[in-house]
C-alpha positions in Angstrom: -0.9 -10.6 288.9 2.3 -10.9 286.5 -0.5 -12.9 283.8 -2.6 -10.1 284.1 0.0 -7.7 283.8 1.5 -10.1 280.1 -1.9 -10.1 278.9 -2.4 -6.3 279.1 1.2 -5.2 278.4 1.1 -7.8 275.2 -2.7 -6.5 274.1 -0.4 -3.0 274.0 2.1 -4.5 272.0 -0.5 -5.9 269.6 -2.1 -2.5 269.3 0.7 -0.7 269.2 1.7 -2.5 266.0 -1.6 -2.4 264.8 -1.2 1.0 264.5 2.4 1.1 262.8 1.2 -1.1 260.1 -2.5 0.4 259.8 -2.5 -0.3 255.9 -1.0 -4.0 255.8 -2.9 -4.8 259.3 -6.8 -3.9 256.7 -5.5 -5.5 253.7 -4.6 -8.7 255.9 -7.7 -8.4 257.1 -10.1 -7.7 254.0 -11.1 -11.7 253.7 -12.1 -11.4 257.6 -14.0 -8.3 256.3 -15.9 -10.2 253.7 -16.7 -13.3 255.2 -17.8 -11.7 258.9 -20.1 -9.5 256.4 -21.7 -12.3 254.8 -22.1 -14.6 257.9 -24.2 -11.2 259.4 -26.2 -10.4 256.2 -27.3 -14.6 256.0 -28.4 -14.2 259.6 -29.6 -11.1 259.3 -32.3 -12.2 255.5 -33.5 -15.4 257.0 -33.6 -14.3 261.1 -36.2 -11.1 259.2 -37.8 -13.8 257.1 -38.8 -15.8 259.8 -40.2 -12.7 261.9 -41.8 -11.9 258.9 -43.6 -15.1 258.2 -45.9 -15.5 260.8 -47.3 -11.7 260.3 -47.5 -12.8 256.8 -49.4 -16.2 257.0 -52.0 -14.4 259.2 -52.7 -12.0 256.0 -53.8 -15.2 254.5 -56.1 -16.4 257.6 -56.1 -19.1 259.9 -56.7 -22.3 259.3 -58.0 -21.7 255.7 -58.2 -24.3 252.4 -58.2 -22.0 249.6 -60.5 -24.2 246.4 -59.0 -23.1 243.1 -58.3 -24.3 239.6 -54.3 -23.7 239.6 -52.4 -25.0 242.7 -50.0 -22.6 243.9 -47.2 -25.0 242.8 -45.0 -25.0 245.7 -45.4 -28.3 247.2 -42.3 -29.8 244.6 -42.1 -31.6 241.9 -43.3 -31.1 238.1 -46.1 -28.5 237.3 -48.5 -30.0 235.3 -49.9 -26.8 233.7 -51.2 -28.1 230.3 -53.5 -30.1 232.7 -54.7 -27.8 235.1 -54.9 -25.3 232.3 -58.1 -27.7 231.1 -59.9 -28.1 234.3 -63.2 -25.9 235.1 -63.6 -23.1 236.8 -64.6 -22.4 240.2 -68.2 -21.1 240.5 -69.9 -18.5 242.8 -72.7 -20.8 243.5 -69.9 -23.6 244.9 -70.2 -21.4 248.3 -73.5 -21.9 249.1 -73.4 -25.2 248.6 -70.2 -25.8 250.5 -71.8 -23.6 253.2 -74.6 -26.1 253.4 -72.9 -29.4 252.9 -70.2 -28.9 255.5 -70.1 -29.9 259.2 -66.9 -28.5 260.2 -66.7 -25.1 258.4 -67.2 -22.1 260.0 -66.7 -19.3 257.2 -66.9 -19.8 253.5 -66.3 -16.8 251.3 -65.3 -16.2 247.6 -63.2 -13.8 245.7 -61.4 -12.4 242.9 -58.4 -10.6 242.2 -56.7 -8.7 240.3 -54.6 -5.6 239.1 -55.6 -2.1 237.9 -56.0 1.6 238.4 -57.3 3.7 241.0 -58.4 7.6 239.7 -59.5 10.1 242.6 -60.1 13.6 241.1 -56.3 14.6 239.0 -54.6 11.8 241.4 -54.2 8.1 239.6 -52.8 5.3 241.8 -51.4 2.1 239.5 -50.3 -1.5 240.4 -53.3 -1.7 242.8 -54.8 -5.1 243.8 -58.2 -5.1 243.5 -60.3 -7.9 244.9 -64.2 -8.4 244.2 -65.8 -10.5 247.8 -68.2 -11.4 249.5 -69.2 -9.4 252.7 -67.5 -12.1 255.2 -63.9 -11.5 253.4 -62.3 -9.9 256.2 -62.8 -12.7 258.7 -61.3 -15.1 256.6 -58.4 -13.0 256.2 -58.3 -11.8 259.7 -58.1 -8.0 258.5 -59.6 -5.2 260.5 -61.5 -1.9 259.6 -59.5 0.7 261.1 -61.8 3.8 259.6 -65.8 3.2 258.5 -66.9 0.3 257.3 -67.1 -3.1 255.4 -70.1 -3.8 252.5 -72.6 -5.8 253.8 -74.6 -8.9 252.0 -77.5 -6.1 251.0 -75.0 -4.0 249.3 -73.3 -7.7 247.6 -76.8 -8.3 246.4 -77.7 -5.1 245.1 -74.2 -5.0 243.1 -73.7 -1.8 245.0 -70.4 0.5 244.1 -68.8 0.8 247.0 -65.5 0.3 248.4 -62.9 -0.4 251.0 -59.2 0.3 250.6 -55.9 0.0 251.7 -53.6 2.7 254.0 -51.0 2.6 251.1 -53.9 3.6 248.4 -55.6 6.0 251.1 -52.3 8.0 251.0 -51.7 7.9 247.3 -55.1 9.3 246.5 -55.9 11.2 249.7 -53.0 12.1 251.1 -54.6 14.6 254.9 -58.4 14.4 253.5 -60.6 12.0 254.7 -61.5 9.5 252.0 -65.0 7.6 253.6 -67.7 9.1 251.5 -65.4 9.9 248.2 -66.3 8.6 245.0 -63.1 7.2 243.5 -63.3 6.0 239.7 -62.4 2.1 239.0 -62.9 0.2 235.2 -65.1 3.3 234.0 -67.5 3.5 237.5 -67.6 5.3 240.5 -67.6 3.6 243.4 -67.9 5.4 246.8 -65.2 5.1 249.7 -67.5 3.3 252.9 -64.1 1.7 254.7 -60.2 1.9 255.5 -58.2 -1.2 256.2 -55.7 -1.5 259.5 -52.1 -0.9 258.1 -51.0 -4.8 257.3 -47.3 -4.4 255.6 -45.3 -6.1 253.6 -46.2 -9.9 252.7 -43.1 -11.8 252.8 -41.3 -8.3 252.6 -41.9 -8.3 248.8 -45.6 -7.3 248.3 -47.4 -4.2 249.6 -50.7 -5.5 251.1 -51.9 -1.8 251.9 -51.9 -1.3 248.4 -55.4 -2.8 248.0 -58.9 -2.0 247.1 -62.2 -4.2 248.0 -65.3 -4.1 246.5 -68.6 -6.4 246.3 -67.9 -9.5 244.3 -71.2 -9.0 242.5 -69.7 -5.5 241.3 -66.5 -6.9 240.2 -68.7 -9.4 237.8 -70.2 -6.6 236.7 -67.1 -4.9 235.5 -64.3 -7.8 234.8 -67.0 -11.0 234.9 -66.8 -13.9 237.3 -65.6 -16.3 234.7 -62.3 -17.4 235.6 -60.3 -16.7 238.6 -62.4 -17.1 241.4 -60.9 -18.3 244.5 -63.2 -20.0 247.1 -61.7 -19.6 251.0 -62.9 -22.3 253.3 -62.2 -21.6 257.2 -62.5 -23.8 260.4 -62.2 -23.1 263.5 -59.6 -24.7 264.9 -56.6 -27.3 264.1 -58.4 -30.3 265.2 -61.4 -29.5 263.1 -58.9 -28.2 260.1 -57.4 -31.5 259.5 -61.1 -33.4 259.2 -62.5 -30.0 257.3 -60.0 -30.5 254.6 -61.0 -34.3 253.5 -64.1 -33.4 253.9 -63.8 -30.3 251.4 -62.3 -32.8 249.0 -65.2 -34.9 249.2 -67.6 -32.0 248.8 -65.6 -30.2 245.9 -65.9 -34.0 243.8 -69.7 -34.2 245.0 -70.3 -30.6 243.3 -67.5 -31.3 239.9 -70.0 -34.7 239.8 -66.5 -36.8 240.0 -66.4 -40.7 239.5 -64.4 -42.8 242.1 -61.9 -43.4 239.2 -61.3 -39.4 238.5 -59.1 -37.8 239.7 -59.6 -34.1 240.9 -60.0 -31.6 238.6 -59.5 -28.3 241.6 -56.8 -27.8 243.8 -56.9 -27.4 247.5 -54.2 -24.8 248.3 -53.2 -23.9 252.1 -51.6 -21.2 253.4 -48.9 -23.9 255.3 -47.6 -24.3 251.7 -45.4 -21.1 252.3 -43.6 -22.6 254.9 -42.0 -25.3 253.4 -40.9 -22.9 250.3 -39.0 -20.7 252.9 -37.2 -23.4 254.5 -35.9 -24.1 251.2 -35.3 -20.8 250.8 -33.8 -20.5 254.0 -31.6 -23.4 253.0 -30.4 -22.4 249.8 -29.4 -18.6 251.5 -27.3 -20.5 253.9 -26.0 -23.3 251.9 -24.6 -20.3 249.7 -23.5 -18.0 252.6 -22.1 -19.9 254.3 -19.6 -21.4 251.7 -18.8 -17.4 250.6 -17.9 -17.1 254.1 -16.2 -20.4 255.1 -14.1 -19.7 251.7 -13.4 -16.1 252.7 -13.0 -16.8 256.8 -10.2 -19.5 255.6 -8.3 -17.3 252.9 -8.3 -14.1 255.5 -7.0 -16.9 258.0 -3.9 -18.0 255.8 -3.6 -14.3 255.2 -3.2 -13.8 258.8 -0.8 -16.7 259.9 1.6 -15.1 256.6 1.5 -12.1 257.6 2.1 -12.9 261.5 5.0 -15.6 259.8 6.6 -11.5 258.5 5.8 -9.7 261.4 7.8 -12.8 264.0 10.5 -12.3 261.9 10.6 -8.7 261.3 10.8 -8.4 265.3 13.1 -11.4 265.6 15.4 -8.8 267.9 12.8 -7.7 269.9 12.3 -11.2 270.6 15.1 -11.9 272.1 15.6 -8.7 274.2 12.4 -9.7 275.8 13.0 -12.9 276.4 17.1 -11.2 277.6 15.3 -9.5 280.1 13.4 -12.3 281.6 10.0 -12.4 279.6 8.7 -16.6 279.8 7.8 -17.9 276.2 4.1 -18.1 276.9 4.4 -14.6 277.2 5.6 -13.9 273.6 3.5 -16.9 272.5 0.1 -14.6 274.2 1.9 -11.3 272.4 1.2 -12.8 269.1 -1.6 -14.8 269.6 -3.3 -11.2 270.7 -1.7 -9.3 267.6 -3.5 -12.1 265.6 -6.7 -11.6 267.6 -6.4 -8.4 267.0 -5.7 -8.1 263.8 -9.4 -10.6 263.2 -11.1 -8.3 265.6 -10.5 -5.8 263.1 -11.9 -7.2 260.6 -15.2 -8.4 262.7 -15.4 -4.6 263.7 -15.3 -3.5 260.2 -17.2 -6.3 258.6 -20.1 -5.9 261.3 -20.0 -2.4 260.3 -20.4 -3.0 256.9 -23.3 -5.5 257.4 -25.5 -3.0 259.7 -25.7 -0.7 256.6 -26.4 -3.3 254.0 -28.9 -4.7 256.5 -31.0 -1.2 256.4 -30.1 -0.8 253.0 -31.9 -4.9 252.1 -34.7 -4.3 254.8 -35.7 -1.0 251.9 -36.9 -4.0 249.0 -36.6 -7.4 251.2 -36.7 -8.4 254.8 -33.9 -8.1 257.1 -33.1 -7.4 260.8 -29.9 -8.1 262.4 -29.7 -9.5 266.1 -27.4 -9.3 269.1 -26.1 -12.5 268.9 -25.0 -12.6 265.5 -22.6 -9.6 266.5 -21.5 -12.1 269.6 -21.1 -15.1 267.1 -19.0 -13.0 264.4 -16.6 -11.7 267.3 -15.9 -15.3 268.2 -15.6 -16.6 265.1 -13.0 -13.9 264.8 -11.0 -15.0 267.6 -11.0 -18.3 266.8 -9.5 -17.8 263.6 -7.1 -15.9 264.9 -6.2 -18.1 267.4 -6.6 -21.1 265.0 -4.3 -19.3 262.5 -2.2 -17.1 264.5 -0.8 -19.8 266.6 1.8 -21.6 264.2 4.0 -18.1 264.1 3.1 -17.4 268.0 4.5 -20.8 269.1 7.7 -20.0 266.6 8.1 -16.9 267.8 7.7 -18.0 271.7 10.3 -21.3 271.1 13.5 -19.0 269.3 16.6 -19.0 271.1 17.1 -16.0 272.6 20.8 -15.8 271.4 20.8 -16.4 268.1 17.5 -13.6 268.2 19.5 -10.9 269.9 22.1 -11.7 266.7 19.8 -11.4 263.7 20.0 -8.2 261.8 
């Protein structure tokens, strides 16, 4: 009962003086502040990164190859531009025959991108991605219709204008009306609303995929040609048959390009999987960073805490030895101090959490981030730790002082 009774009546204490020194008790505590802020943001950017990542990589499909002419240069080392720069370009006729060469793929589609301007009656949406495919597209890239339709091969081979677009770009251009059957203007045509897209997000947090427009490939030739920047999307349907698939696209790819044994390849075979490894290191370099901020900052609020316990043991020197006068055990003052050290750390965690939930909301607005639970738990402890770590020098001072020579100091 009596350490129940020391622990609560010297939490008092420690609040009590909290309170008296309200100013010195934040500035001590400002590093604390700073570093239990960073240690929640760098949990808080990589812990949304990796809840975003898998929503993202299924934007790209499932077990895909993507056949191109640039690599998408994320696999490390140099980037040997002046040499892809020289290679061929990828040709619409390459699906066909990789449709009919292949034993393992189950989907073969082609496409190409890029970015322009969307005019519906007065209202112009800009920065839209525009993407000419072929009628199988939306498999490939597991997307969904939620209102109307997609083109069909009849309307691919007819090079008829029509189109399907993204929530974002529905909302832009119009806003409460109902846009399947509008004609919407794109590169000087009309092309005629048949189909809107499920409501896909953010990729990575950076990019608005809603944003979007899709219209027969044969349509975009018509309009931008199909010269360079096609993109050929090979899917199988399943890991096993992914892993065999993609040797055997290789082999099909240098059987089209009419490669020697000696050549090497002049397309790239980009995957999806690519992504991952560039937000590890990503990952890595946020926490290599953050955490040093906050080991740095964690340490200096630390040393700021054992000084200013050093001022406030001595400052209360008397009150010391009354209490130990009137029968108080020194692991009682020793717990007294520890707890105002606590305290004071706790503060800070409080503060600095506080401080992290709004510049969490305020990231999540242009990048990804989501704080958890158990970062809140981790920054507490990490709180009392350093505050028992560097509170307990002045505590065990404090608890060890004669009594006499205490009751004497003025």
């Amino acid at each position: 009962m009596r350490i129940i009774n020391s622990f609560t009546e010297g939490f008092k204490i420690a609040l009590g003086a909290l309170r008296t020194n309200k100013i010195r008790s934040i500035l001590t505590a400002l590093c604390i502040i700073i570093g239990i802020t960073m240690v929640t943001i760098v949990d808080s950017v990589t812990t949304g990164m990796d809840i975003t990542f898998e929503k993202s990589m299924a934007m790209m499909g499932q077990n895909v190859v993507y056949v191109e002419k640039w690599p998408w240069g994320m696999g490390g080392g140099e980037y040997k531009w002046w040499e892809y720069r020289n290679r061929k370009e990828m040709d619409i006729d390459y699906v066909e025959k990789i449709r009919d060469y292949s034993r393992y793929a189950s989907n073969v589609t082609a496409a190409a991108n890029r970015g322009t301007s969307i005019r519906y009656q007065e209202k112009i949406a800009e920065g839209v991605g525009l993407t000419g495919a072929t009628a199988n597209y939306l498999s490939i890239q597991g997307l969904n219709i939620a209102d109307g339709r997609m083109f069909v091969q009849e309307e691919i081979h007819s090079g008829s204008k029509v189109a399907v677009i993204g929530n974002t770009l529905k909302e832009a251009l119009f806003e409460i009306e109902n846009p399947l059957g509008k004609q919407i203007r794109l590169g000087g045509q009309r092309f005629t609303v048949v189909g809107v897209l499920e409501k896909q997000g953010k990729f990575m947090g950076l990019e608005d995929t809603d944003n979007r427009i899709i219209i027969p490939i044969s349509a975009y030739g018509q309009i931008y040609g199909l010269r360079s920047g096609l993109q050929i999307g090979v899917q199988f349907p399943d890991q096993a048959s992914f892993r065999q698939g993609e040797y055997e696209l290789e082999g099909i790819m240098r059987r089209i390009r009419q490669l020697d044994a000696t050549e090497e390849n002049d397309f790239a075979l980009n995957k999806p999987e690519a992504f991952k490894k560039q937000l590890e290191g990503m990952k890595a370099g946020i926490y290599a960073v953050g955490f040093i901020l906050s080991g740095l900052s964690l340490l200096i609020g630390g040393i700021g805490v054992m000084n200013i316990m050093f001022v406030s043991v001595r400052e209360r020197t008397k009150e010391i030895g009354i209490r130990k006068a009137v029968g108080a055990k020194s692991w009682e003052i020793l717990t007294q101090f520890l707890l105002e050290a606590i305290s004071i750390c706790l503060l800070g965690g409080v503060i600095g959490v506080a401080l992290a939930g709004g510049l969490t909301i305020l990231i999540n607005q242009v990048f990804v981030a989501v704080m958890n639970v158990s970062v809140v738990i981790l920054g507490f402890s990490i709180c009392t730790i350093v505050g028992v770590i560097f509170g307990f020098i002045p505590a065990y001072r404090a608890a060890k002082s004669d009594p006499i020579e205490s009751l004497r100091f003025e």
